[in-house]
Structure formats: C-alpha cells, structure tokens
Phi, psi and omega in degrees: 000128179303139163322102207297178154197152183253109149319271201228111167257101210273126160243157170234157188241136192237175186245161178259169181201105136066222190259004197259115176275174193224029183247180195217127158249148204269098197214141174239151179212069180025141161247200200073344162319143191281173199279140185089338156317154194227099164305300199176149185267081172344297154352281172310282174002273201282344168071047176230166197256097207285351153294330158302322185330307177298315211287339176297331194055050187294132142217173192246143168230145156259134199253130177012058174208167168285172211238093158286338197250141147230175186229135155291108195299327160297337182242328204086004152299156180254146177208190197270148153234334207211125166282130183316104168247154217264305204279329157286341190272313203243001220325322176278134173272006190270335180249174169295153176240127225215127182267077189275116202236135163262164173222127204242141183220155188237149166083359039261169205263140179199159219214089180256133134323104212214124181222119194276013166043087170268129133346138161239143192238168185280062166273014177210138167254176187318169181170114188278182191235027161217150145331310172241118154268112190268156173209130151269132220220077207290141135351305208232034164277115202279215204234143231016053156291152177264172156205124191284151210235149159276156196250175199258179240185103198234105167351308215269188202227169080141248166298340199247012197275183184280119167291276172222194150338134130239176188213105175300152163308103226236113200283298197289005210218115170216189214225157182231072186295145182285080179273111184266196184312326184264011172093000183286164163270136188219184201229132167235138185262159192208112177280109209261346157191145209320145194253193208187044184329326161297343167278305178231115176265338211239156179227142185224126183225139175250143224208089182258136149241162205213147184253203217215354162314143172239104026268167189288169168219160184239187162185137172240155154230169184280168171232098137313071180300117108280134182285114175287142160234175189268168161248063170296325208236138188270146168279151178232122191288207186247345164239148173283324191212133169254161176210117221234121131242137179221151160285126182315165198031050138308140177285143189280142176094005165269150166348103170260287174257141145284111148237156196238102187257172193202124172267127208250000154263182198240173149098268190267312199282014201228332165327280111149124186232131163253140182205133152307161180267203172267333184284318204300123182286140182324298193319286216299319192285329140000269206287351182228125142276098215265106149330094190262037167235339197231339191076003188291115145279110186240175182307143139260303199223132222285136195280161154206130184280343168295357229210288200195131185272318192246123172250129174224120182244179162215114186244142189264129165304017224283128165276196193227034167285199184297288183244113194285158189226164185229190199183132186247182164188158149259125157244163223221077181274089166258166180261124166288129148311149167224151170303044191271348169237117099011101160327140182253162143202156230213097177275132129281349189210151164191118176261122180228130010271187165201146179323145154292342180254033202264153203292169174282160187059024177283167181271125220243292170238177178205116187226150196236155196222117197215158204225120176315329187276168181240162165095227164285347184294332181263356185284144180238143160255152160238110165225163165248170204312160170269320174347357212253147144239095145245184185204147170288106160251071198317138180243012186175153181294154168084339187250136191231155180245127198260119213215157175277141176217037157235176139271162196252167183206090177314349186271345190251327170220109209286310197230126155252118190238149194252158172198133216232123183212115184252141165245146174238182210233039160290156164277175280293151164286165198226164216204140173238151154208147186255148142266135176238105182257143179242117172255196199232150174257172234218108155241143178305089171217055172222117171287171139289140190239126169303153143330287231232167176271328189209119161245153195243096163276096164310117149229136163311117195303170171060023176316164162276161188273120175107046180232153190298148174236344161175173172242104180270096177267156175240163188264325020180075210287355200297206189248169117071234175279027186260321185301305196279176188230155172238151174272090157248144166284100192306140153288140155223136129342104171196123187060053184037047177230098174305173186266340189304324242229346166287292192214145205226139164219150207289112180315354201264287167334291189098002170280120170281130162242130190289204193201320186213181183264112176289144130256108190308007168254354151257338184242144165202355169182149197209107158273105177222183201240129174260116132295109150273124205236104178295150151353305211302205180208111346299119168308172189219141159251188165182165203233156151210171204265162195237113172239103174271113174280142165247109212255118180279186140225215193241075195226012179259113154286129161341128174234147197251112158293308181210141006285167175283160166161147181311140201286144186071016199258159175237148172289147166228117178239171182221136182235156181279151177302307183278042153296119179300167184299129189090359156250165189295115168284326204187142175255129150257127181235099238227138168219135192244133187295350204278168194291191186301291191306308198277023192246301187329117183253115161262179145256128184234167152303104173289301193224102198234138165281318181259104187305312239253022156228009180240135187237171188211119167304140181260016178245324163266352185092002179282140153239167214227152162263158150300316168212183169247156227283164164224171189281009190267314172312148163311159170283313175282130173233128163258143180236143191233118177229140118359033204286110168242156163255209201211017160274178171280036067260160188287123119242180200207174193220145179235135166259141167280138142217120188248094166292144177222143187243137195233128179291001205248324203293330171307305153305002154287295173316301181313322203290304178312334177279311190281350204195073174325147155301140147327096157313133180258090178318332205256010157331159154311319209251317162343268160001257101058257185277017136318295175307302174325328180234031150276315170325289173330308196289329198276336194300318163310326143328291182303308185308337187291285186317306160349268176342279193330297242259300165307306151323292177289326173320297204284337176291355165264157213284177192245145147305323193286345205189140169291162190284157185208166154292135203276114199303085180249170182265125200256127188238133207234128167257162197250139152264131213285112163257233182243175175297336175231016146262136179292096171307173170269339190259302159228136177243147197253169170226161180211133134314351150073115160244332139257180138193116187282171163288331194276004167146204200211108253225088161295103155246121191316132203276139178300157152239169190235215207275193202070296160334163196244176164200184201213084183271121215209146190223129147340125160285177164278109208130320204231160186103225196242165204237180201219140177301019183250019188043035183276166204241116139268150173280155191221112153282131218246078200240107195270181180212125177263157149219000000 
C-alpha cells in the first residue's frame, strides 16, 4: 500500500462555539492524483479517535464541487476518488485553486472545516487557438516590418504557463517575443528580407511555443505568408522566336500555333492580351489569325507556296496590369510545297508539214517543260509514246528537242500526232500533256507498182480494131503528181513491124487496145513491154511484161488436099474390078488452119452409090472396099465425103470421087504394089515447089542476116527509152508429129499433094510472106505411111513465126 503522504498541513488555531468547530485545516495536493491517493489521515489530523469513526458515522461533504474526496471510516484517511484537474476545476489563473471540504461526526455532533490546495502540475501545453495563421504580405513590403502573430495559451500558471517562442527556419522571416501586461508571452514575426512572389509566392513557417514546466511541453502553429502580389514581371512567351511549317492549302481556320506566354505575376497582372506588332504586314495578318486571347494562330486566307513561301510577325504579350508591361517573340511560317501545279508544257517550235525524206536527228520541235512546285514535286519527266521515230533530247534544263531517230516513210504512215506527257515526280504524282500532229509531205521515192510482174491477155482472133483488151492499172503510193501516171508501150521492132501499129494504150488509164484484127493462123502470139512512168521530179517507172495469146476460132473451113483436083472438079480414079476386099481405094485428105481443138477433121460419107461395098475411115480418110466387086455392081461409083472439123459451129468441105472399075487395072495395080514405079521428079507441081523453096530458103537467109543486124544495133544503149527486156515475137521450132497433129507452139500442116504407086510428096502448107521456112525432105521408111506399106519420099516443109 502506497505510503499516505502529506503535502502541506496548515493547523490554525480556532475557537469552538458550542459543537461546530471554526478552525480550518488546511491541505495541498496535486492535482491529476491517481484514484486512491491518500491525501492525509483525518483521524490523526483532527485528534479523533479511529475506533470511534463508524459508530460517529464520520462522513465527508463537499461544498459545490463533485466528491473529488472521500475519507475511510476505518482508518480515516481522506483519499481521491475522482482525479483531479486543476484547470477544470479552477478555469481562472489569477487565484489559487481550493477544494472546500466538511467533516461531519455524529454523536456529539461535531463539524471541521477542511480546504484542500489543488496544485498545478505542467499537464498541459501550449495551444494556439487556429490551427493555421494566414498573413498576406505584398511583394514590395520592405524589409523589417513587423507582423503581430497571436499568441498561444497554456492552461497551467505560474512556471508551467507559455515561457517563449521558436520560428522554424525561415531566410525571409524571424520572430521577437514579447511580454504584455499581464505577464503572458507574445511573438511579433519580422521580415528579415524582401519577398519576391515569383519566386515564392506562399512562405509555410512553423511557430513553436514552449512553457516553462518540467519537462517542458510545447505547441505550434503553421504561419501561411502570401506574398501579394505587384506587377513586376513582363509576360514571356516560351521561345523568343518560332519556326512554323504548313502545308500550302490548308484548310481555313487551320492550327498553324498555340503560343503561350506567362506572366509570373498573378490576378489582373498576369492576364495576357496578344497582337501583332507594327513591323508585321498586312498581307501576313490577312492570311493568319491571331486569337488575342488564347494567343492561337489559325488559317485565314488561303496558303499558296508559289505566291509566298515565307510569312514573318511578331506578336506581343501584354498583361492587364495598373501599368502594364509587355513581352514579343518572332514567328517564322514556312510554307511546304505540296504537289497542287500541274506540270506545263510550252511548244516553243513546231515544224509541220515537213518531207518524208527528211534527215535523221533534224529537229522537229523544240518544247520546254515547268512545274510551279519545288523539291520533287517540281522535277519533271517528259516523253513520248516509244512506238514512234522520234527521240527526246534535252538540250538545256527544262528544253527538250524532238528529233527524228527513223526513217519517215509518208505511205506507210501519213500523220503522226505526238503527245508530249510530262510528269513530275510528286506523290502522288500529277501530270500534263500536248498533242502534235506532224503531218509528212509527198516525195517521189515510190516507183509504180503493177498487181502483177507478168500478163497474159487472151484475144479472140478476128477481134474489131480498136477493142479493149485490158487495163493494166499501175500503182503509185505518193501524192499528188508524184502520184499521177502515165502509160507507154516500149518500142520494139519484128519483122519490120511496130508494136504501136498493133496495139495503143491510153496514157491516162492504162486500157490496152488492139489497132487491127489478129489472125490467129497468122499471129499467134505478141511479147512487149508497158511502162508506167509518175509525174514526179525526177520520174520513176516501171515496166511490166505483156503476153498477148491469140485464141483462136473456127472460122477456117476444112480444105480437101487429097485427092487433088481442079477447085469444083469432080475426082475421077480408076480402080481393077478385082480389087480384093479391104483395099485402098482413094485417101481423103482434108487440113484445117484453125488450132488444135477446132482443126480435127472426121470424115463421112455424104453420098454414097453402094453403102455396102465401100467403108470410109472417119479420122483418116481412107476409103476402102468392103467386099469385092461383083457382076452386079454399076460400073461407075459416086462417092460424095464430107471433111467436118470439130469447132464450134462445125465446118466442112466435100469432095466427089468418081470411081470407075476397069478390068485392066488389076496388074497395074498390082504391078504398083509389089514393084514401085519410077518418080518422075520432073513434073510440073515438082518443078513448082522445087522453085518455091528455093525462094523460102534464100528469103530466110536473108531474114537471118537481118535479125543478127538489128540485134547488135539494140545491144547499144538506147536515149529514147529506159532498159528493158526486149519485146519479141516469140519464135519457136515445131517438131514433126503426125499428119493431122498440131503443136501448141508451131503448127505444121502436111499434105498429100499427090499419090502414086511410086511413093507420096509431104508438103507443108505456104505461108505467107515475111515467114521463114524449113525444108526438110524425108528419108524412106519415115513420116506417114499407107496400109499397102508402100515407101514414099516425102517433103517436109515447117512454117516458124
């Protein structure tokens, strides 16, 4: 058990009246004691006797206060019940703070006075009575001004009340404590150096007060300077100077800058109004806008980078102070290209028409090519189709020269239209182009060209003189007189015959026409040469060659050769009565001039006296007996035959032969079959063509010596006429067929002109003059022979053309 202990014990010595005593005892004590603390043993105190306390009913009363005290009737100690505070109990500092207590016995009744001393211990510290002390402070407050601070406010008294002061560390700020009247402690803050709001505008200071008590205790509060502020500070953007790129054609009301200037002062003074300066130009404040509230520069007026690459302002900051202060920047706009011009092109030259023959690398044009943009956007390309001949040449920047690098050829392609397509080399890239027609002019370097290199013109024999025979058109691809043509018929000579004097063609045309009427059994066929000659300067020909066939027709009747006989005469022969059955009565022999097809010769019968003792071969002409004569037959027989040819319409020609039968004739006859007769050369019609073809022969001589002559003449060269192939009449020898066949190249004819026993005389049918001939006489044994095998000499006479 804790030890009571007695603070302080006052005795006064009192007088009693009756049973109520008048003395006061006296006691101090702390306060804050814990519940159960033992103030002091009344008992002892008070001189009672502590076996008595109960049956006395001692109790304690306290006057107007709460029962801080009670006393234990067993021992008499007075002790805590309730812990004390000094500051509740007592709220004034100016007096002592006193606990009044009675003590009451019963029995006799008896009443002490009791006044308790509360103590004061340091349990309470200082304590300001805001949390925060704010002070506004201008800027421009000089330096040791005071500033009164409130002071802080500590329950306890006496030593344990607020001694002093501290200040946190502070450059600008210390503190002066104070005593006033009533002996409290007080703080004056003092600006120890110039404040500076832009720098600091709020200053946070801590205020410690400290008591005086052991141990000491404290209490802060904060002190919250603002600095008010001046209008000292100029606005300042955040660059002195900007460097702005936009792209041309920007949309209007677009973003070029936000600039931001900052006033480091606050309120009126920190506002900030932006304007252009005066150097800035109309044009530029035109095209940009300044927002004099946000400081924003947007599009105005539409950018074009050929019309201006660079805008240079200046714009001013202005605050809204008392005396306002200002602040600049310079900006710098440049303009981007954007690829927005179309490429040019510029003909400086242009030659149209120009020769087809005109040289390679001449200069055809001259086109120069420019683009408004820069960078790649302004580089250009220039070409033309590759198809073409031409070529591109630059010859200086921006100029290209359009040259020939073919040959031009007007026939094949008259007009060139060029397209000229320049690009530049932008994203995308963009693009121009020109057309050009160049057309080409018409020089003579075109020969006329036939259809064909070689032609065969069929005419009909007996034609009219002056009738078309074709048209040989030529060709000419040029222009105009290079274009138009003329027709001649090179000359040739044949046989002292022109070709002009034949045949004529229209110089305009090209219609070929005859001059006279062929006969195909004199003619038969005509080679020369047609020149078509152009206009131009110097002309040009060509020749081509003309092969006139001549066709025939069937306008030659058959003529009877054999047997002979005076024209309208009737043959008259004599036959032996007794010719056996199956002999050669008589041969018909018929030759037609006309060509092959219309010269095939039958034979018929016309006229017959007996059918049935006579046969008539119908391709050769033999008649024949059938049987042998009888005594019944007539003596006389007419044979009437028939020579038809075989054109279209058919003609024919007829011989009488008038037989007679002799009874004598037999060993004659016979005698001519086993044992030929002696020809007698020496005949009249011997005689005759013996002449006849000496005549031929020399004439053919002669025609020879010509030729040679006429020939060596034409191998030099000619003035008149360009070289050519030499027009002739084409001469051809025939070969030896049979009696009634025809070559296609020369045809012969062969004759009967007699027949003997003693053989048979082949002669060629005349021609007439100016033909050649070819005499030629048969061995024995060859040409034609007869079905009795008798062997004749035979003359052989060709006709050439």
């Amino acid at each position: 058990m804790e030890p009571r202990k007695r603070y302080v014990l006052c005795v006064f010595f009192v007088s009693f009246f009756g049973k109520i005593s008048s003395s006061v005892t006296h006691y101090s004590v702390p306060e804050e004691l814990k519940e159960g603390s033992v103030v002091a043993n009344l008992a002892t105190d008070l001189s009672m006797d502590i076996k008595t306390l109960t049956q006395r009913k001692m109790r304690l009363d306290i006057i107007s206060n709460k029962k801080y005290l009670d006393v234990n009737k067993e021992t008499g100690d007075l002790h805590v019940v309730e812990k004390i505070d000094r500051e509740y109990l007592c709220p004034s500092k100016s007096s002592a703070c006193y606990l009044k207590l009675e003590v009451i016995l019963e029995n006799p009744l008896r009443i002490f006075n009791i006044e308790v001393e509360i103590l004061d211990i340091n349990d309470n510290a200082p304590q300001f009575r805001r949390d925060a002390i704010h002070l506004d402070i201008s800027e421009a407050t000089p330096k040791g001004e005071r500033f009164s601070l409130s002071n802080a406010a500590d329950p306890d008294i006496g030593t344990n009340s607020v001694k002093t002061y501290r200040l946190s560390e502070s450059e600008h700020f210390d503190i002066e404590v104070q005593t006033g009247r009533d002996g409290s402690k007080f703080a004056e803050l003092i600006l120890t150096k110039a404040l500076d709001r832009e720098e600091q505008a709020v200053h946070n200071l801590i205020l410690t007060a400290v008591d005086g008590g052991t141990p000491a205790r404290s209490g802060t509060v904060r002190i919250v300077v603002h600095v008010s502020d001046t209008n000292d500070n100029a606005p300042t953007f955040d660059k002195t100077s900007y460097n702005i790129k936009i792209m041309e054609n920007s949309p209007l009301g677009s973003l070029v800058v936000h600039l931001n200037a900052t006033d480091l002062d606050e309120g009126s003074n920190s506002v900030i109004i932006y304007s252009y300066s005066l150097y800035t130009s109309e044009k530029t404040q035109e095209t940009f806008h300044l927002n004099p509230s946000t400081g924003e520069i947007t599009v105005r007026g539409m950018l074009n980078y050929e019309d201006f690459k660079i805008y240079d302002m200046e714009v001013i900051a202005t605050d809204k102070g008392a005396n306002s202060l200002s602040g600049q920047c310079s900006i710098k706009i440049l303009v981007e290209d954007m690829n927005d011009n179309h490429p040019e092109i510029s003909i400086k030259s242009f030659q149209s028409p120009v020769n087809e023959n005109i040289e390679l690398d001449t200069v055809i044009a001259v086109v120069s090519v420019s683009d408004k943009d820069s960078g790649d956007n302004g580089v250009v390309d220039l070409h033309i189709p590759d198809n073409m001949p031409f070529k591109l040449r630059q010859s200086s920047d921006n100029y290209y020269e359009l040259v020939v690098s073919e040959p031009l050829d007007r026939e094949k392609v008259p007009e060139y239209d060029i397209t000229f397509t320049v690009t530049d080399r932008g994203s995308p890239p963009l693009s121009d182009n020109e057309t050009m027609t160049l057309e080409l002019l018409d020089v003579n370097d075109n020969v006329p060209q036939f259809p064909q290199s070689f032609y065969t013109i069929r005419v009909m024999e007996n034609n009219a003189p002056g009738a078309l025979l074709s048209s040989l058109t030529a060709f000419d691809p040029d222009l105009h007189e290079n274009q138009y043509l003329v027709y001649f018929i090179l000359e040739k000579e044949i046989a002292n015959t022109s070709m002009s004097m034949l045949f004529s063609i229209n110089p305009e045309n090209g219609n070929l026409y005859a001059l006279k009427t062929f006969d195909y059994e004199i003619e038969k066929e005509f080679l020369f040469h047609i020149e078509a000659r152009d206009s131009g300067s110097p002309p040009l020909s060509s020749n081509v060659t003309v092969h006139i066939i001549i066709v025939d027709q069937n306008d030659n009747a058959p003529v009877i050769v054999s047997p002979w006989r005076a024209h309208g005469s009737v043959v008259e022969e004599k036959i032996p009565r007794s010719t056996d059955k199956g002999s050669l009565v008589a041969k018909v022999i018929a030759l037609d001039t006309d060509s092959v097809h219309n010269s095939r010769i039958t034979y018929q019968f016309l006229q017959v006296t007996d059918a049935t003792l006579f046969s008539l071969d119908q391709y050769n002409g033999e008649i024949r007996t059938m049987r042998m004569f009888s005594y019944r037959d007539p003596r006389h027989q007419r044979l009437v035959v028939v020579a038809k040819d075989n054109g279209e319409p058919a003609l024919s020609a007829t011989v009488t032969i008038k037989l007679s039968t002799v009874e004598t004739a037999v060993k004659t006859y016979s005698d001519m079959i086993e044992e030929p007769l002696g020809y007698d050369i020496f005949s009249d019609l011997n005689l005759y063509l013996v002449i006849g073809l000496g005549s031929v022969s020399f004439l053919l001589l002669i025609t020879i010596l010509v030729t040679i002559v006429l020939k060596c003449q034409n191998s030099k060269p000619s003035k008149a006429a360009p070289p050519c192939r030499n027009s002739v009449i084409s001469e051809r020898n025939s070969t030896i067929a049979d009696s009634t066949l025809v070559s296609n190249d020369a045809y012969w004819y062969s004759l009967f002109l007699a027949e003997t026993r003693k053989g048979k005389l082949v002669v060629r049918q005349p021609v007439p003059k100016g033909s050649r001939y070819i005499v030629s006489s048969l061995p024995r044994g060859t040409g034609l022979t007869d079905t009795s095998d008798s062997a004749a000499s035979t003359l052989q006479v060709n006709k050439y053309f």
